[in-house]
C-alpha positions in Angstrom: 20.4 -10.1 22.4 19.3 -7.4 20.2 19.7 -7.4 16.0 20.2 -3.8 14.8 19.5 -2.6 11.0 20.3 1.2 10.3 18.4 3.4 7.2 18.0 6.5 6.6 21.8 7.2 4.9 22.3 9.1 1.7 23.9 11.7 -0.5 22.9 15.8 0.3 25.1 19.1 -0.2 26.9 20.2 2.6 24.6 22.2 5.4 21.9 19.5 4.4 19.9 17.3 6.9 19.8 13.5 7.1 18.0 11.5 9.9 19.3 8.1 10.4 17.0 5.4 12.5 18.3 2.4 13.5 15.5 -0.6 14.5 16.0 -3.2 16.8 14.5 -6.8 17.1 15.1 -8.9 19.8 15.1 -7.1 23.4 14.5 -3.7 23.8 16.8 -1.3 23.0 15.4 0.3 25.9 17.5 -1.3 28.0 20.9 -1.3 26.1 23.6 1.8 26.1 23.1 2.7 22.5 25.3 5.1 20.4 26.4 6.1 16.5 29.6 5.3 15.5 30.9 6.2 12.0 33.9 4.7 9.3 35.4 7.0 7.1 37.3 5.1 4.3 40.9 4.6 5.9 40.0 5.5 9.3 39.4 4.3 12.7 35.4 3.8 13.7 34.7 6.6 15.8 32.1 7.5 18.6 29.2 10.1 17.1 26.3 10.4 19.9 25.3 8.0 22.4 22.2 7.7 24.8 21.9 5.6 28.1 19.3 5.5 30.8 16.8 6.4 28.0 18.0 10.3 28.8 22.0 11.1 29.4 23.1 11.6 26.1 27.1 12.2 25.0 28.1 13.9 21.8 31.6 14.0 19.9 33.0 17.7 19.7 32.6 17.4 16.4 28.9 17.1 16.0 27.5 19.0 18.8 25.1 21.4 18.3 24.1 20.1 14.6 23.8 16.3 15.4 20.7 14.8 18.1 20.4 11.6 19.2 17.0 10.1 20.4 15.2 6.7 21.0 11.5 6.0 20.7 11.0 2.9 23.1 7.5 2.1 21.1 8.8 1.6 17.9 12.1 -0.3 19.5 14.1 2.7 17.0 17.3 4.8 17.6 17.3 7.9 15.4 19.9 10.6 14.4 19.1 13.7 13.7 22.0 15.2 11.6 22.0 19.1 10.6 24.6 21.3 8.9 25.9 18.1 7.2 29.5 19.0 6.4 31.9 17.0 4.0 33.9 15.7 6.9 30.5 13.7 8.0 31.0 11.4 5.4 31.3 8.4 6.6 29.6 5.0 7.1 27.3 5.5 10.0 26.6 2.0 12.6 24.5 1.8 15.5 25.6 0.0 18.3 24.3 -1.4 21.8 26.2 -2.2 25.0 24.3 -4.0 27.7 26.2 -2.2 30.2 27.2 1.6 30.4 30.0 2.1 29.0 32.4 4.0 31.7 33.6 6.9 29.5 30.0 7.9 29.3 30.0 8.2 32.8 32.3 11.1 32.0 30.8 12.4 29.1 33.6 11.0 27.1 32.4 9.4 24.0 33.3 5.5 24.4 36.0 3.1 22.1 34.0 0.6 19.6 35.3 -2.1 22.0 32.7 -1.0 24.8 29.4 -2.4 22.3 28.7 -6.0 22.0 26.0 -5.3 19.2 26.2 -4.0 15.6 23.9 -3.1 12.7 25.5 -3.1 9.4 26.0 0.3 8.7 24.1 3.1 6.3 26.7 5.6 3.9 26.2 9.6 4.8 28.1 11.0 1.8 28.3 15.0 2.0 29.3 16.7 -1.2 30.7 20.5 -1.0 
């Protein structure tokens, strides 16, 4: 098994930058299908980005093109690069870890919470107008 803890989160004005890691202990996330989810108050958790094979990486329409999502097998870390922050990121951010690939990445879908067996315990992205 593999224990994730997220950092990075914070407050910035919209069309600011946050980068969000997220470190595992444990296994290697190198061999996990890992991916952001993010939790606005009142809503469903939602699919962000998500890498698998250490290369094929998935976005949600909503962040592609301003959000990149990366892994850095050496320091056992998952990172997300997040530009153009916009008030609609705001959100509690998780990462997560499957030990399989989930099949909607398969079609560069972005996959339900359901599909990851392992979570961290989330970092708050608040965007302010």
């Amino acid at each position: 098994q593999v224990h994730l803890a997220e950092s990075g989160g914070g407050s910035v004005q919209a069309g600011g930058s946050l980068r969000l890691s997220c470190v595992g202990s444990g296994n290697s996330v190198s061999t996990y299908s890992m991916g952001w989810f993010r939790q606005a108050p009142g809503k469903e958790r939602l699919g962000v980005a998500f890498i698998y094979g250490g290369k094929f990486k998935v976005y949600a329409d909503s962040v592609k093109g301003r959000f990149t999502i990366s892994q850095d097998n050496a320091k056992n870390t998952l990172y997300l690069e997040m530009n153009s922050l916009k008030p609609e990121d705001t959100a509690m951010y998780y990462c997560a870890a499957s030990p399989s690939v989930p099949i909607a990445l398969w079609s560069d879908n972005t996959p339900d919470e359901t599909d990851f067996l392992y979570w961290g315990q989330g970092t708050q992205v608040t965007v302010s107008p």
